[in-house]
C-alpha positions in Angstrom: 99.0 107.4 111.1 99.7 106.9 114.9 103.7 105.5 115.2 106.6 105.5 114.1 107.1 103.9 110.2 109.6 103.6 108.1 109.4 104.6 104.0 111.6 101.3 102.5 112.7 101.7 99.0 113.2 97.7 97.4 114.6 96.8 94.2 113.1 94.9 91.9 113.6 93.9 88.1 110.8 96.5 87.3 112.8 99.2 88.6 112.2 100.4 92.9 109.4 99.6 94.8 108.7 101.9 97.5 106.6 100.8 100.7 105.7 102.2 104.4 107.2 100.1 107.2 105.3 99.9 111.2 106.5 99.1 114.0 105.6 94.9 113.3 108.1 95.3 110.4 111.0 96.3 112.4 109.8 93.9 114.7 110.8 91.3 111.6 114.3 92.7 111.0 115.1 92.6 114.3 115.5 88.5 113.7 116.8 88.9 110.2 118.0 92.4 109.2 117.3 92.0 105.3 114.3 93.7 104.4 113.5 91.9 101.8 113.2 88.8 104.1 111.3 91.1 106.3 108.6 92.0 102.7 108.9 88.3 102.0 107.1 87.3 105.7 104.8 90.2 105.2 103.6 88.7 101.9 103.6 85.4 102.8 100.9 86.3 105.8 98.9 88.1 103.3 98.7 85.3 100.8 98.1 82.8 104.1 95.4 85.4 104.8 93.3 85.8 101.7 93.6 82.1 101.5 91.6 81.6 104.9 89.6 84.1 104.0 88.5 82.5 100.8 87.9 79.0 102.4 84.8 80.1 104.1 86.4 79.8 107.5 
């Protein structure tokens, strides 16, 4: 990995989720410092993603 990242630890009902931040993810807690709004963007632009990618377009 080329960078800087940072290693998140989130927690969830199942326990902690640990993840790898880049720079794009500081980039989105520069605008709201919580990183679970920060995971919450992030998954919303994969679902968005997989959704496009699944409409043929």
């Amino acid at each position: 990995m080329d960078g800087e990242v940072s290693f998140l630890q989130l927690s969830t009902l199942d326990g902690n989720d640990y993840r790898i931040g880049y720079p794009n993810f500081y980039v989105i807690t520069r605008y709201n410092h919580s990183t679970y709004y920060a995971m919450a963007v992030y998954e919303l632009g994969q679902a968005i993603r997989e959704r496009r990618q699944g409409s043929g377009r």
